[in-house]
N, C-alpha and C positions, 0 to 999 in steps of 0.2 A: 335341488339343483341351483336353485338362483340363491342362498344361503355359502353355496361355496365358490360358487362365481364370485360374490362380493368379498368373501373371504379370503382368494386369492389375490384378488384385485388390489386389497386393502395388503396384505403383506406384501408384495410388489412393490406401492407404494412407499412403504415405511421403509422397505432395505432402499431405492434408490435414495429416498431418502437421507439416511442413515450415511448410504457411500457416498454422494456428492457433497453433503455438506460436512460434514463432522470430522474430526481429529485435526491432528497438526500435522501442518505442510511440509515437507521437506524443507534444506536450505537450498537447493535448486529448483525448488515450486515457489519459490518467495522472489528471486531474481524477477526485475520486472517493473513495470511503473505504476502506480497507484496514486488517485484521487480523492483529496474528501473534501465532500463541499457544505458552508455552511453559510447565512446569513453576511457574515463579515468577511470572509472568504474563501479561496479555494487555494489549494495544496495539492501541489504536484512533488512527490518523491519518486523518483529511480534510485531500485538498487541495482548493483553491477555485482556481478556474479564474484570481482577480485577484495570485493568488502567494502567498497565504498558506496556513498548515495550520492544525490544532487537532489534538491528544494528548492521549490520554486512558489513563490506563495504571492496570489495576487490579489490586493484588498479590493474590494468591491466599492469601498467608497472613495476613495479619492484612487485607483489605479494604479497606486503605487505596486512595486512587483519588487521581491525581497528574495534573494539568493543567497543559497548555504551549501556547502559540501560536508559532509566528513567520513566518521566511518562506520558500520554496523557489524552486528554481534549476535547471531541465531543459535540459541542452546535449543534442541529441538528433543532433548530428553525436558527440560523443564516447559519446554515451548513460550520460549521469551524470547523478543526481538529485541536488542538495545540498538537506538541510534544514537552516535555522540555526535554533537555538534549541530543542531537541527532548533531551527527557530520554533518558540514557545509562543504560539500565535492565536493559539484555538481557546474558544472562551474557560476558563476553570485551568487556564495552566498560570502553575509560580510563574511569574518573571515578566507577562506580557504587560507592555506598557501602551493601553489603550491609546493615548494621549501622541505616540509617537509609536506606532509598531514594531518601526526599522531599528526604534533601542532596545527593544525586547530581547532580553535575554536569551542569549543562547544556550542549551544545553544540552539534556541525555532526557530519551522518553524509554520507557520497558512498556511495548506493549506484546501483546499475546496475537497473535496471526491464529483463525483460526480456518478451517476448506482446504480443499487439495487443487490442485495442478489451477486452473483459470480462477477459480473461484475463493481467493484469497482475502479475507476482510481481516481490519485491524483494529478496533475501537481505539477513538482516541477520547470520546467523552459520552459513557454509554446514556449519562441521564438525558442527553442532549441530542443522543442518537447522532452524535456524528461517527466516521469510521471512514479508512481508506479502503477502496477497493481495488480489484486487478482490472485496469483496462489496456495494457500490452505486456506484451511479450520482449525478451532482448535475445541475441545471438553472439557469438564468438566475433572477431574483427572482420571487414571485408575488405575486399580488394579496392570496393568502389568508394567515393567519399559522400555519396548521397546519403542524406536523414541519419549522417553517422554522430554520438556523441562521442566526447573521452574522455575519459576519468583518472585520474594517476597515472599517464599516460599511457593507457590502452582505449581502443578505440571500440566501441560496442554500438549495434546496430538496433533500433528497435524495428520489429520484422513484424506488426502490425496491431493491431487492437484486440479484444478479446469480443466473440462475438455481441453484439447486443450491448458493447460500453463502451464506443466509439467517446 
């Protein structure tokens, strides 16, 4: 009896498992804001449901705060995110210029999005374990102009955190 109790317990396990975290996300599971925090700084990307992002990257040591838009790219048969235009800030990328961050080249990142609906991560430099995660959600435009952003002029609302990554 207590041989199949843990038996089922343990397969239980492994499928929730299994379903919350693994495969590739939709392009409407990826819509949304995401942070990855490291030593040198934190990074904020929204993407917007119409293909574009917004980056927001604040250095930790001197405060400085660096702003990008541009636009993104989800092949979700290959399961590759391209972002163009997106500052090259995190340590192990071409183009960051420690010295002056704000010259750091701009460019294009492929990374791989992997979890479904809330629970979206991105690696951006696995030896280093950094990676962006889902902590909001976004909606279609609203009436109201509270906590509204806009991007290539539509107006998108983020409609609140994911639970547990305020």
């Amino acid at each position: 009896m207590h041989r199949l109790l843990v038996r089922d317990v343990a397969l239980m396990l492994a499928v929730l498992a299994i379903a919350g975290c693994g495969g590739r996300p939709s392009r409407a599971e990826l819509v949304g804001v995401y942070v990855a925090t490291e030593p040198r700084c934190t990074d904020v990307i929204t993407l917007f449901p119409d293909g574009h992002f917004t980056q927001t990257v604040t250095l930790h040591d001197t405060g400085a705060i660096l702003k990008a838009s541009g636009t993104w790219e989800y092949d979700a048969a290959e399961g590759r995110l391209v972002l163009e235009d997106v500052y090259n800030v995190h340590h192990g990328h071409v183009g960051y210029n420690e010295n002056a961050p704000e010259d750091s080249i701009r460019g294009h990142w492929r990374l791989r999005p992997v979890g479904r609906d809330d629970y979206v991560r991105m690696s951006v430099n696995s030896d280093l374990g950094v990676a962006f995660r889902k902590i909001g959600r976004m909606r279609a435009p609203a009436k109201t102009s509270g906590g509204a952003s806009t991007t290539n002029g539509h107006q998108w609302t983020r409609i609140g955190t994911v639970p547990g990554r305020e």
